[in-house]
N, C-alpha and C positions, 0 to 999 in steps of 0.2 A: 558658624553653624547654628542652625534653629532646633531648639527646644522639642520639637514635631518632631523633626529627623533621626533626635539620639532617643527619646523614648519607641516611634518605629522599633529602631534597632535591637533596643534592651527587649522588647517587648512588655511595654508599659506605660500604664495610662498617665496622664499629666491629672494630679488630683486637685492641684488649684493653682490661680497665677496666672494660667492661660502662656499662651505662646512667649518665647523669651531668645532674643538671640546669643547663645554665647560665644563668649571671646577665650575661656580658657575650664580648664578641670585642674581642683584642691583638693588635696584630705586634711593639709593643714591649715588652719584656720588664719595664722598668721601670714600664709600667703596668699590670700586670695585679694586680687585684684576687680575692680567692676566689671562685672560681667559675667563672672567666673561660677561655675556649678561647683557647690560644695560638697562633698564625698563625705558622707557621718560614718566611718571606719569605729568597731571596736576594738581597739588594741588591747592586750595585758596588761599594759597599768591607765588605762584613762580610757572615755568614750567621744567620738567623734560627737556625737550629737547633744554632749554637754558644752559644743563650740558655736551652733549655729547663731547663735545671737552674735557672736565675735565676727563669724564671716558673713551675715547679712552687715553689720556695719560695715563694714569694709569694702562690702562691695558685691555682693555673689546676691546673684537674681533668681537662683533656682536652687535649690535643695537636692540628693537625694538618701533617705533615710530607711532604715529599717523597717520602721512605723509612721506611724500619722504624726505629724507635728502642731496640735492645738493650736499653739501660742506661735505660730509663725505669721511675719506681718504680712498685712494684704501687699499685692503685688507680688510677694515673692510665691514663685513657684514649686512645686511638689512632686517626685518621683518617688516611688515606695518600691522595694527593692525585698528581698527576703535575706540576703544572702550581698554585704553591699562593697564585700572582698570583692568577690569575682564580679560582679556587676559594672567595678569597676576598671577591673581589667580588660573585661569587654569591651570599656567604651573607650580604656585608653587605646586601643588596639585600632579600633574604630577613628578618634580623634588623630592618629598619627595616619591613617589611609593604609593599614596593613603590614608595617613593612617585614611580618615574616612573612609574607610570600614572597617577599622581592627577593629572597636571599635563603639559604641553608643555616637553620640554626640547630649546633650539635650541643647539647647537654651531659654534663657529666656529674653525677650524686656518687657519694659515697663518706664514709666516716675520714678517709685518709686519701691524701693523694689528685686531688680536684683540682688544687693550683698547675701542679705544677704536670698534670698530662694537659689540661687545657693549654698553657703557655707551647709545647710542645707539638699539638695539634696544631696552633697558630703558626708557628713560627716552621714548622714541614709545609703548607699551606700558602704563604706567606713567599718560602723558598719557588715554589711552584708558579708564581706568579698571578695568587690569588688574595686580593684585599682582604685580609679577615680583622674583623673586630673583636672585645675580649671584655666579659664581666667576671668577675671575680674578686676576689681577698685580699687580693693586692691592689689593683686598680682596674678601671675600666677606661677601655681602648676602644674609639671610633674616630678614622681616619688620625686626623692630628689631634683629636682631641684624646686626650691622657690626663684623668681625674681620679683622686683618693678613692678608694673604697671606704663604706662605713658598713655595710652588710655583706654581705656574701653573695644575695642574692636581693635586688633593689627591688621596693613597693615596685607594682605592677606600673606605675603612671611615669616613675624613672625609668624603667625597665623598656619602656618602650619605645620614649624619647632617646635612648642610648641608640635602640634599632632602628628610629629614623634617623638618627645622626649618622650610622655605619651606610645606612642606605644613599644616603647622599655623597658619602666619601667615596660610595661605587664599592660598597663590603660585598663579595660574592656570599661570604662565609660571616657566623657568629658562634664563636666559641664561648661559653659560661659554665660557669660551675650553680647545680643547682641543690638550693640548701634543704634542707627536712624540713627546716621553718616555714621556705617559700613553698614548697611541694603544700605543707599542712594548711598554709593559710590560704591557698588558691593566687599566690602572688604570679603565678608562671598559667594559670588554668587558663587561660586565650592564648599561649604562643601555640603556632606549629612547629614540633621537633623534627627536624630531619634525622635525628638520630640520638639515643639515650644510651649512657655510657655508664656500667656500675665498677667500681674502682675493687670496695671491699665493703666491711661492713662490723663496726668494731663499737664496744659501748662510749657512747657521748650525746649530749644534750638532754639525757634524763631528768633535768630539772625543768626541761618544757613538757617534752613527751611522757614522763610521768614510769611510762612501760619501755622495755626494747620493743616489743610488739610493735606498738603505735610507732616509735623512730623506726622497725623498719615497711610495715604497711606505706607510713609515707611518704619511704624512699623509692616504692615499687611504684610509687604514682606516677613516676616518669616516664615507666615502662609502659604503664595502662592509656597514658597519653596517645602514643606513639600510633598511626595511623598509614597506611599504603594508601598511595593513590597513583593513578594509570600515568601524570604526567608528576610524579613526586616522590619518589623511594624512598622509604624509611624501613631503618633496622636497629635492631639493639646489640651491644657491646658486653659481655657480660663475661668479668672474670670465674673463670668456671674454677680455681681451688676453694672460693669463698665460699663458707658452711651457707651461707644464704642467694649462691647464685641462682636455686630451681624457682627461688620465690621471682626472682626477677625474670628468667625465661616464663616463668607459668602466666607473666604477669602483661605479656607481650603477644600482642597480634600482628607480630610484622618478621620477617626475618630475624633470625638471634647469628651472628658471630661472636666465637669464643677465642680467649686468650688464656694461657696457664702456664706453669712450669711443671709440676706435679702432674695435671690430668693432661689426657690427651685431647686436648684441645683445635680449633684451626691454625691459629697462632701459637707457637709453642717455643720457650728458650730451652734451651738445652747449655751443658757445657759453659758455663758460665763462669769468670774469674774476675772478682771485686781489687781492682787498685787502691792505691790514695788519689786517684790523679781522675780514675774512672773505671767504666766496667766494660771487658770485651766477651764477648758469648757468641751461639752460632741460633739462628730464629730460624724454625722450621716452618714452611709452609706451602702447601701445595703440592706438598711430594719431594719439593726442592728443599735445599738445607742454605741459608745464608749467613756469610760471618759478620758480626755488628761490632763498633765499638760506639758508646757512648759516654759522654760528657760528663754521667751521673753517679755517683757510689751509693752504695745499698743494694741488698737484694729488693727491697721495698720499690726502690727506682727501675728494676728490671720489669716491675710489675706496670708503674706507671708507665714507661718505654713501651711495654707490649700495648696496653690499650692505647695509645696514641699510636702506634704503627697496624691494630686491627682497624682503627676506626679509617686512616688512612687509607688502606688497603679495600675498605667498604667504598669510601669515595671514589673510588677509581685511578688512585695514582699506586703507581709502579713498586716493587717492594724495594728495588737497588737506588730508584729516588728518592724513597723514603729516609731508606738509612744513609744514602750518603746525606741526607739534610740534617738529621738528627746529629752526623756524629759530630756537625759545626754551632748544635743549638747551643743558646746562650747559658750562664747559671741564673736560674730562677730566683731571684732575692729571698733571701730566709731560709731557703729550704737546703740541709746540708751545707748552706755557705759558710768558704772559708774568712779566715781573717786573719792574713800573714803580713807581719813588719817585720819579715825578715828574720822570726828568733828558732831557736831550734828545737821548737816543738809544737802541735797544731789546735788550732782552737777554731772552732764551726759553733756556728749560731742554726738555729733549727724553730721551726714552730711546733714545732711536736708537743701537744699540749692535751692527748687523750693516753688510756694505760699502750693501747697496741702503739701510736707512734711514739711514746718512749721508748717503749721497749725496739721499736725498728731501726730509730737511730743510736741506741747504745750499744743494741748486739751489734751494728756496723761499725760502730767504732772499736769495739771488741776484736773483730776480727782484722782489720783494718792498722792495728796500734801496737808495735811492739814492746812500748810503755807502761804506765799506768793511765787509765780512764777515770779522768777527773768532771762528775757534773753538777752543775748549774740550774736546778731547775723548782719551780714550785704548782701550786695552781689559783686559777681564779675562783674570783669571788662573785657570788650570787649567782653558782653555776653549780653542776653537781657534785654535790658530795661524797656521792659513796664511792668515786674515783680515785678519791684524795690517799687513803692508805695504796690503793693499788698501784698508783705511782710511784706510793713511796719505797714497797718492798721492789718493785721495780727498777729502782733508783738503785736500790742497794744491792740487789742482784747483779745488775750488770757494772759496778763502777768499785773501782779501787777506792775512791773516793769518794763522796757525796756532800755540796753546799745546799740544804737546803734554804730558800728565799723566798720573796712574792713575788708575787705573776700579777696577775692586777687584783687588785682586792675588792679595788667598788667598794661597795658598800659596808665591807664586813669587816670584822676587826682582822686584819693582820696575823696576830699571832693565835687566833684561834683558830685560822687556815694550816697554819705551818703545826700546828700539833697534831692533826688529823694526818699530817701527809709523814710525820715522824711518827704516829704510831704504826704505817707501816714499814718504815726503815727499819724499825729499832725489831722487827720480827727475822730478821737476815743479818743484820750490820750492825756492827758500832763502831764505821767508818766513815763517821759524818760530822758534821758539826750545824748548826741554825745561825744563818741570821738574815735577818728581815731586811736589813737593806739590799735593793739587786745590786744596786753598783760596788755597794763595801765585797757582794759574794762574789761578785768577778775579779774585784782588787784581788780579793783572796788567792782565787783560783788561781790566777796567774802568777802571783808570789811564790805559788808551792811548787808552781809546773817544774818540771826538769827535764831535760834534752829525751827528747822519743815520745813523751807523755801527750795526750790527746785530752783536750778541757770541751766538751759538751756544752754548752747553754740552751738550753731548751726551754718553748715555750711562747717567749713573744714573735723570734726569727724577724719577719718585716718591718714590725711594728714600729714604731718614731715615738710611741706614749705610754704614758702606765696611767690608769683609772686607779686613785685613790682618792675615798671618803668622797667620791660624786667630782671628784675636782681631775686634770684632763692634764696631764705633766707631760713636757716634753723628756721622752727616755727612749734611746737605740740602744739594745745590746750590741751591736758591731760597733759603734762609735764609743759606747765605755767595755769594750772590749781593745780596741785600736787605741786609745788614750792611755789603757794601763801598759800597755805591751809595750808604747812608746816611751815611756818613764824610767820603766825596768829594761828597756835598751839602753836608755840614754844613759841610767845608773850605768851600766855593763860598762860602757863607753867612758864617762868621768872616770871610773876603777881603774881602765886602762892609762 
């Protein structure tokens, strides 16, 4: 592609260098190849354009930068940008030929609940006999390709390359969860949504956003996105019991459907009864009443259930197709999963790592547990603080028991994470004990369990790693959850 054709586009002059053919687009300096236009991104800890000297050797013929770059060598060309996030999303958009138009991409924001109504949306979708692809938290899905997740929502320039790879697997659909980060940083500002989905709306990531305001202005940006057109329908999704769903309708020029349980809503459950196994309820809609069972425990999951069966329902599939597909959907990795070796009492691993999803999967277990409620949980490091006690009197509230532990620490000291989250145990409880290692707190927990009892671990749910001191450890809660169980069977077993 020539140099002419992408400033065209951007609408932007070439300031020097003259015409340049490229072969690729970088933000990271370490990857640019010859050819390559380098992207000068300011992130939070470092600036793209304290790299261009690193990606002119390497290779990159053309720049584009915030401002003027003096000391750039001749030959190399210049694009000036104001704004060189979205600048760059435009042109990854551009550089891939489109491919949100080729396809429906439905987004879903919210504080709680993203993975796993996306997974759900996919896999109703999926049942229907439509290719859908899948960004999110856990991994991203296009066609056979299945890759780690490292964000929630991918720079614009991966984010797009995912959409031409689903477009080429023949993706009718794209299912993602879209984050307050990507919203705030214009990482998503070039896709078309076909549809914006708001889950809920609960306090987290206050050590970026600084305000709730700003976390939730940001999240309304997906609504402000949203655009009709004569051959392209777009609508938004918006849980109407959420204190902040009029900001998300107010925030929409296209169609709104609603889901609730409380308000009267389009979608609405009614009559609802939580299992160990799953929940069966009756969804009203349309006048007509339908009885559902799903795969998921929690009222919290009734919630995520209903917005994957309104957004369905907007797509044009049938309400009796929907639920018979749901009621075969899979378990989402992390979220309320079990982990049974067979003993006699139950132990679920969970992400639940802000104060509202503690607090959704412990009152579940609560209700759920004829035993005692034993949890597992801490929080991270170089993230926000003022959550740390509200966890902890949380923690204590709802659990017979409480180990607290770390979550990832990064960068911070360890035990000056775990005092912050005991100073709000010790406001309710002194039914706890601290200790810093996770795996010594799950040894624990499982030591203590006894027959009926339910052990929580909350926090990392999918994860494979713990972030300590900048260093990248291999660590699964389910796997030294499954390794202690198997010990304490096996003791059971030699005793016999």
């Amino acid at each position: 592609m020539q140099l002419t054709e992408i400033a065209a586009f951007l609408g932007l002059e070439i300031k020097s260098g003259g015409e340049q053919t490229i072969t690729g687009i970088q933000y990271n300096s370490q990857k640019v190849q010859p050819g390559n236009i380098f992207v000068c991104i300011q992130g939070e800890k470092t600036d793209g354009h304290n790299y261009v000297t690193d990606a002119v050797s390497r290779g990159a013929v053309a720049v584009l930068a915030a401002h003027t770059l003096p000391d750039l060598p001749q030959g190399v060309s210049l694009l000036v940008a104001e704004n060189t996030r979205l600048t760059l999303a435009a042109l990854a958009n551009m550089w891939y030929q489109f491919p949100d138009r080729k396809m429906r991409i439905i987004g879903v924001t919210g504080t709680n609940g993203k993975t796993t109504t996306t997974h759900l949306i996919k896999w109703v979708l999926e049942q229907q006999g439509y290719a859908t692809g899948l960004v999110g938290t856990i991994h991203n899905v296009a066609g056979k390709l299945d890759t780690g997740s490292t964000n929630t929502t991918p720079e614009s320039l991966e984010l797009f390359a995912l959409f031409d790879e689903m477009v080429k697997s023949g993706c009718k659909y794209g299912v993602m969860e879209v984050s307050s980060h990507a919203l705030k940083q214009g990482r998503v500002s070039a896709c078309r949504f076909a549809a914006g989905v708001f889950t809920n709306l609960t306090q987290d990531h206050l050590d970026y956003h600084l305000t709730f305001e700003d976390y939730l202005y940001s999240k309304t940006k997906l609504f402000a996105m949203l655009k009709q057109q004569t051959d392209f329908p777009a609508y938004g999704v918006v849980n109407l019991d959420d204190h902040a769903a009029s900001n998300f309708v107010n925030a929409a020029n296209v169609p709104i459907w609603t889901y609730g349980i409380e308000e009267d809503a389009d979608v609405q459950a009614k009559d609802f009864h939580l299992t160990a196994s799953g929940t069966e309820l009756t969804v009203s809609y349309g006048g007509k009443e339908y009885v559902a069972k799903i795969p998921l425990i929690g009222k919290f999951n009734i919630y995520n259930a209903l917005a994957a069966v309104t957004t369905l329902l907007a797509e044009g599939i049938a309400m009796e197709d929907v639920l018979s597909a749901l009621a075969t959907a899979p378990q989402v990795p992390g979220r309320f999963e079990l982990v049974d070796c067979g003993q006699d009492f139950a132990v679920v691993v969970d992400y639940a790592h802000t104060p509202d999803g503690l607090e959704n999967v412990l009152s579940t277990a609560r209700e759920i547990t004829h035993g005692r409620v034993i949890s597992v949980f801490g929080c991270g490091g170089d993230r926000d603080k003022t959550k740390r006690p509200i966890m902890g009197e949380i923690g204590g509230r709802y659990s017979d028991f409480a180990i607290i532990t770390s979550d990832n620490p990064r960068t911070e000291n360890p035990y000056a994470i775990l005092e912050q989250v005991v100073a709000g145990i010790t406001k309710v409880s002194d039914r706890y004990l601290v200790e810093e290692s996770r795996g010594a707190a799950i040894a624990k927990a499982i030591a203590m369990a006894e027959s009926g009892d339910l052990i929580m671990i909350a926090g990392k749910g999918h994860e494979n790693y713990q972030l300590v001191n900048g260093v990248t450890l291999h660590f699964d809660d389910r796997e030294e959850a499954r390794k202690y169980l198997e010990e304490r069977l096996a003791g059971k077993t030699a005793d016999k």
